[in-house]
C-alpha positions in Angstrom: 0.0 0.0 0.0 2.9 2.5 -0.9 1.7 4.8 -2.9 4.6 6.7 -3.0 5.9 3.8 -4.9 3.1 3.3 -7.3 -0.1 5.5 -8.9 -3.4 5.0 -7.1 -5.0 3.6 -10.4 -2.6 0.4 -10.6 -3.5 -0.3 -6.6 -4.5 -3.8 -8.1 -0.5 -4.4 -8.4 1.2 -6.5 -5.9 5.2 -6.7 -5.5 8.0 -6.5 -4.1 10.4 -3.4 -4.7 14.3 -3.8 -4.0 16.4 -0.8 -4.0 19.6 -0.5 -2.4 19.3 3.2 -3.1 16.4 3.7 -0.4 17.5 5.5 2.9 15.8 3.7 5.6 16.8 5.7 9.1 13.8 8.4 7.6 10.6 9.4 8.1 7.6 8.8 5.6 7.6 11.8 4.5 11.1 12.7 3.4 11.0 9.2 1.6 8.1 10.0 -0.6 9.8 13.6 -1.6 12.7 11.7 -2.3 13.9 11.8 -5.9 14.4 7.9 -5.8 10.8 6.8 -5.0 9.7 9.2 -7.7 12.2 7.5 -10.2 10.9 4.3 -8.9 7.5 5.1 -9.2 7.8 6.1 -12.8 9.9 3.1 -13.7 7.2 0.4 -11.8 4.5 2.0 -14.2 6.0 2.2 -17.3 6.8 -1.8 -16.9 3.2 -2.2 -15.8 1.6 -0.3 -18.6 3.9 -2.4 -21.1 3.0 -5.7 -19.6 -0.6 -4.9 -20.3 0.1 -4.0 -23.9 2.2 -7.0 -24.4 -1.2 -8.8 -23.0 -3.9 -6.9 -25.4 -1.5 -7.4 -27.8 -0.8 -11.1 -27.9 -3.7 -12.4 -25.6 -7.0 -10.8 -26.1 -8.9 -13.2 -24.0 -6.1 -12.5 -21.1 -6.6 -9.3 -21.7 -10.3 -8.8 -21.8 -10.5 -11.2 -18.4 -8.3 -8.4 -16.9 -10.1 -5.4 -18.2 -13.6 -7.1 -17.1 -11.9 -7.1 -13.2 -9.9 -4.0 -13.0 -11.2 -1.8 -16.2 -12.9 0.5 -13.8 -10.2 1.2 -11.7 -7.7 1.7 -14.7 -9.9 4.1 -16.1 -9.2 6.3 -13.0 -5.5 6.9 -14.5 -6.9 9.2 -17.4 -7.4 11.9 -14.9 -4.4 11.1 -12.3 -1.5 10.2 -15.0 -1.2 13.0 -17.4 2.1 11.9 -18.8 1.1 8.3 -19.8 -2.6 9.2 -20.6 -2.1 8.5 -24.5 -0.8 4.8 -23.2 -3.8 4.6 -20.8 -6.2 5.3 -23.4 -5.3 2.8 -25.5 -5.9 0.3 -22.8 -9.4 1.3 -22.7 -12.4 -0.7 -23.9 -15.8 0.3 -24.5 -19.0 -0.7 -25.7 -20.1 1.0 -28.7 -23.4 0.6 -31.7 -21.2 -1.7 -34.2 -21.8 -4.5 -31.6 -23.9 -3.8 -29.0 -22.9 -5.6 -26.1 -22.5 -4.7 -22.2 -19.2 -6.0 -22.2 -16.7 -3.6 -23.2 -14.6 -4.9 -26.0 -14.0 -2.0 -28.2 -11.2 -0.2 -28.1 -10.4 3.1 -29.1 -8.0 2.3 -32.0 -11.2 -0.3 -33.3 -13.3 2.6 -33.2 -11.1 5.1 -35.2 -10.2 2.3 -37.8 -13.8 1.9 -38.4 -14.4 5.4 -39.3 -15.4 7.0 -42.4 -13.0 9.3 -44.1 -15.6 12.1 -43.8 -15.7 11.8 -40.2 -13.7 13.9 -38.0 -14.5 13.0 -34.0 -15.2 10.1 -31.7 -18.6 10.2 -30.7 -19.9 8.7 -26.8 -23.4 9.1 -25.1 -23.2 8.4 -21.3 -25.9 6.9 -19.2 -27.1 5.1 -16.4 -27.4 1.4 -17.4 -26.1 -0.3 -20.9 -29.7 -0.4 -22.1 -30.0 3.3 -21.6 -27.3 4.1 -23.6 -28.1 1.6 -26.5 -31.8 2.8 -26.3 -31.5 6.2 -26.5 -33.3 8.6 -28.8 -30.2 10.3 -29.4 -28.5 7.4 -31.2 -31.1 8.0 -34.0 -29.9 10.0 -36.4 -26.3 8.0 -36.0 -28.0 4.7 -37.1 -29.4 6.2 -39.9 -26.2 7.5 -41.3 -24.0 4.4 -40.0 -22.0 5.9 -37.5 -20.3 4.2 -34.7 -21.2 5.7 -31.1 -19.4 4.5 -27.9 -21.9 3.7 -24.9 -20.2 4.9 -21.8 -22.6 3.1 -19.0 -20.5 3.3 -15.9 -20.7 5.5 -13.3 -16.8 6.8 -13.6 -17.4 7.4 -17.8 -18.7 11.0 -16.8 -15.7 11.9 -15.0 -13.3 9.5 -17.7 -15.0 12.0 -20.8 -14.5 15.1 -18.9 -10.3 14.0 -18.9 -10.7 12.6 -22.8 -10.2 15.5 -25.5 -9.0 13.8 -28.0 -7.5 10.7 -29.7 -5.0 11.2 -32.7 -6.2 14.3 -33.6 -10.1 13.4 -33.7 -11.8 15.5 -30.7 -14.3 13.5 -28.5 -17.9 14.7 -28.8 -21.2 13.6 -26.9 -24.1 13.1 -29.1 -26.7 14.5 -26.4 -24.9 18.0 -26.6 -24.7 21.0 -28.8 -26.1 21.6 -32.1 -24.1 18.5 -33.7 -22.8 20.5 -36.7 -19.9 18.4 -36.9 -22.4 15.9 -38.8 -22.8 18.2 -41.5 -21.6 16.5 -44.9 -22.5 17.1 -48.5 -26.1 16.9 -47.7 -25.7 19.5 -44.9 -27.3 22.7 -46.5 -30.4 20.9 -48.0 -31.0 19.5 -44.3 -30.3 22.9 -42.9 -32.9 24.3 -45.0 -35.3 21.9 -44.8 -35.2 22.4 -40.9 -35.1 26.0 -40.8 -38.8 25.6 -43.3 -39.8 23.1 -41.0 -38.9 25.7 -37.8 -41.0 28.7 -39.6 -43.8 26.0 -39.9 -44.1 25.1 -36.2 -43.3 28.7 -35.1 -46.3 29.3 -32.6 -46.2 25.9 -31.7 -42.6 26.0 -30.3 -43.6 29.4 -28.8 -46.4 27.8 -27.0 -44.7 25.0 -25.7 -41.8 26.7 -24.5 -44.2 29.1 -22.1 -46.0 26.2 -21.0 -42.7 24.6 -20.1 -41.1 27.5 -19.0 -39.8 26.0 -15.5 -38.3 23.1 -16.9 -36.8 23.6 -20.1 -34.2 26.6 -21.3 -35.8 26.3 -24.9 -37.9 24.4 -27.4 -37.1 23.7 -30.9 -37.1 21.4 -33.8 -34.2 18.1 -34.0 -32.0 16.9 -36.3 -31.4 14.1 -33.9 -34.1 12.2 -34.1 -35.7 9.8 -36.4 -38.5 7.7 -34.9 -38.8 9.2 -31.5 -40.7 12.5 -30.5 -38.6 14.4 -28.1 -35.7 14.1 -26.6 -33.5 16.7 -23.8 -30.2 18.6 -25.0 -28.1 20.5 -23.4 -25.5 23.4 -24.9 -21.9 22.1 -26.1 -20.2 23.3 -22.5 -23.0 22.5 -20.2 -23.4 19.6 -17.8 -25.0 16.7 -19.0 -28.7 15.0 -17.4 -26.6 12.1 -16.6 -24.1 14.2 -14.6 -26.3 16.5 -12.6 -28.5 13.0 -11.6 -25.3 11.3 -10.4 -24.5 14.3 -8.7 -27.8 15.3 -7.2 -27.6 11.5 -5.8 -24.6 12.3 -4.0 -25.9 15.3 -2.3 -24.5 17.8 -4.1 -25.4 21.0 -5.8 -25.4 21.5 -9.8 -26.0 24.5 -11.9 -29.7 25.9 -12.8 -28.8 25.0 -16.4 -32.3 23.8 -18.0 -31.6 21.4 -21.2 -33.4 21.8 -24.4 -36.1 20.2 -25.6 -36.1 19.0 -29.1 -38.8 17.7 -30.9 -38.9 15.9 -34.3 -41.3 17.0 -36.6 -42.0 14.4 -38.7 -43.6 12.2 -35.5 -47.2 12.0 -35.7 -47.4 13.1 -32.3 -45.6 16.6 -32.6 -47.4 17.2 -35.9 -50.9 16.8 -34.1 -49.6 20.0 -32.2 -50.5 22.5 -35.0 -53.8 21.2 -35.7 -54.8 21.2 -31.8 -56.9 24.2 -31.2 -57.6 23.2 -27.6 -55.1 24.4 -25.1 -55.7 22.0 -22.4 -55.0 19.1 -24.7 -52.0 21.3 -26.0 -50.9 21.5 -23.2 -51.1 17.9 -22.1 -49.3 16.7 -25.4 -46.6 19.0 -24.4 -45.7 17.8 -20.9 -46.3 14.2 -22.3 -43.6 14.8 -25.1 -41.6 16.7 -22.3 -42.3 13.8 -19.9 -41.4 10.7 -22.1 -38.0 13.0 -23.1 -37.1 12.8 -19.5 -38.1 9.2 -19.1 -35.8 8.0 -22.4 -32.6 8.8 -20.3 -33.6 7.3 -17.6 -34.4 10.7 -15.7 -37.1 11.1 -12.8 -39.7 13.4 -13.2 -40.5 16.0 -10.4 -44.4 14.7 -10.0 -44.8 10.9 -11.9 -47.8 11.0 -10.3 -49.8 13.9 -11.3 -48.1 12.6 -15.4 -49.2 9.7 -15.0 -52.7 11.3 -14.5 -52.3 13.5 -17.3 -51.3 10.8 -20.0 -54.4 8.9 -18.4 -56.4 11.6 -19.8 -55.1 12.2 -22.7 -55.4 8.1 -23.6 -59.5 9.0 -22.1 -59.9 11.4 -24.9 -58.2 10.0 -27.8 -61.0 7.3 -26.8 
């Protein structure tokens, strides 16, 4: 348990250290100043990080045994080891939409050889469970153009992404933030167009919407994300993701007022019934229903379930 002679993250390491260079007659804490254990410390986990290559290397099955044990607690380095972090990702592995599985097999250098020339970063959702990530509305619009998307389920992924910038020169982006214009190809200004029509069609209804949802939601507006579902939650290319503020709202702590987005995809017969609704009652209930099942599709918990589950009940009652 010296960690003066090895990093935190490779606590799983057991042996036996012999140095006749070590002054003894010292206290603790001139011994881990000392120049030696530093060298020492440096020189124990360069030989561990290159026994693990050696092992992904020439025994994947050894190696994915090992990363199924320790994975988690290697993934701590990212954030601790600055000077071997290109080594440490490497070692990652990750579950991702070209084989969706819970057990992480992917690893970064899988992912980037599988990309399209066209595309230029690394894209991850986090969430709460493997089925939450794999399910989620904002994998959509990915499918549908045949892009790969890592599914960071674990609890330490939201602190691993905020450490991860970038991987051979391809930046790491999540697909539940920002306005995603790094998808833009060839196609990009006839889909910009036909969303900014779309927009001027469903003006007042996006107006309406946002004042009835005022409280919980910084904005509505029309998605490019979304293929088959109606609504999903965004939040702005620097802001804190849903999945972060939950995890940290579960420990007790305080997060930002930073209200998400909510987009809505206007080609869902459920969104298009909202310009030819000319009751605002039911307007409004098809609003809070699309804002409640956005909330419910990443796993979130809304603030009353029981006074939306009442509401849906009534909605189903009148479509009756």
């Amino acid at each position: 348990e010296a960690d003066q002679l090895i990093p935190i993250y490779l606590r799983f390491v057991k042996g036996i250290i012999d140095s006749s260079d070590l002054p003894l007659n010292v206290s603790r804490e001139i011994l881990q100043s000392s120049k030696i254990t530093q060298n020492i410390k440096q020189t124990v986990t360069k030989r561990v990080l290159s026994m693990l290559e050696d092992m992904a290397a020439d025994d994947v099955d050894a190696y994915q045994s090992f990363w199924n044990t320790f994975g988690q607690v290697l993934k701590e380095g990212i954030g601790e080891d600055f000077a071997n972090k290109d080594r440490l990702v490497k070692l990652m592995r990750f579950s991702s939409t070209h084989d969706p599985k819970s057990e992480q097999t992917v690893s970064i250098q899988d992912y980037v050889s599988r990309m399209p020339e066209s595309q230029k970063k690394i894209y991850y959702i986090t969430a709460d469970s493997f089925d939450a990530a794999q399910y989620s509305p904002h994998l959509e619009v990915f499918k549908k153009k045949g892009i790969e998307v890592l599914l960071m389920h674990e609890p330490i992924d939201e602190w691993l992404v905020s450490h991860l910038n970038q991987f051979e020169e391809k930046e790491f982006e999540s697909i539940a933030k920002g306005d995603l214009s790094s998808l833009d190809g060839d196609e990009a200004d006839q889909e910009k167009k036909a969303l900014e029509e779309k927009t001027k069609e469903f003006d007042s209804v996006l107006k309406q919407a946002k004042g009835i949802l005022s409280d919980q939601v910084k904005d509505v507006q029309l998605s490019k994300r979304l293929t088959d579902s109606p609504s999903c939650l965004t939040v702005g290319e620097n802001g804190m993701s849903n999945h972060l503020k939950r995890m940290l709202q579960d420990a007790g702590q305080q997060v930002p007022d930073d209200k998400p987005v909510l987009e809505l995809n206007p080609e869902h017969s459920f969104v298009a019934r909202l310009q030819t609704e000319t009751s605002d009652d039911t307007f409004e209930k098809w609003v809070n229903f699309l804002y409640g099942q956005a909330v419910i599709s990443e796993s979130g918990q809304l603030s009353d379930p029981v006074t939306y589950i009442k509401s849906v009940n009534r909605l189903l009652e009148d479509m009756v």
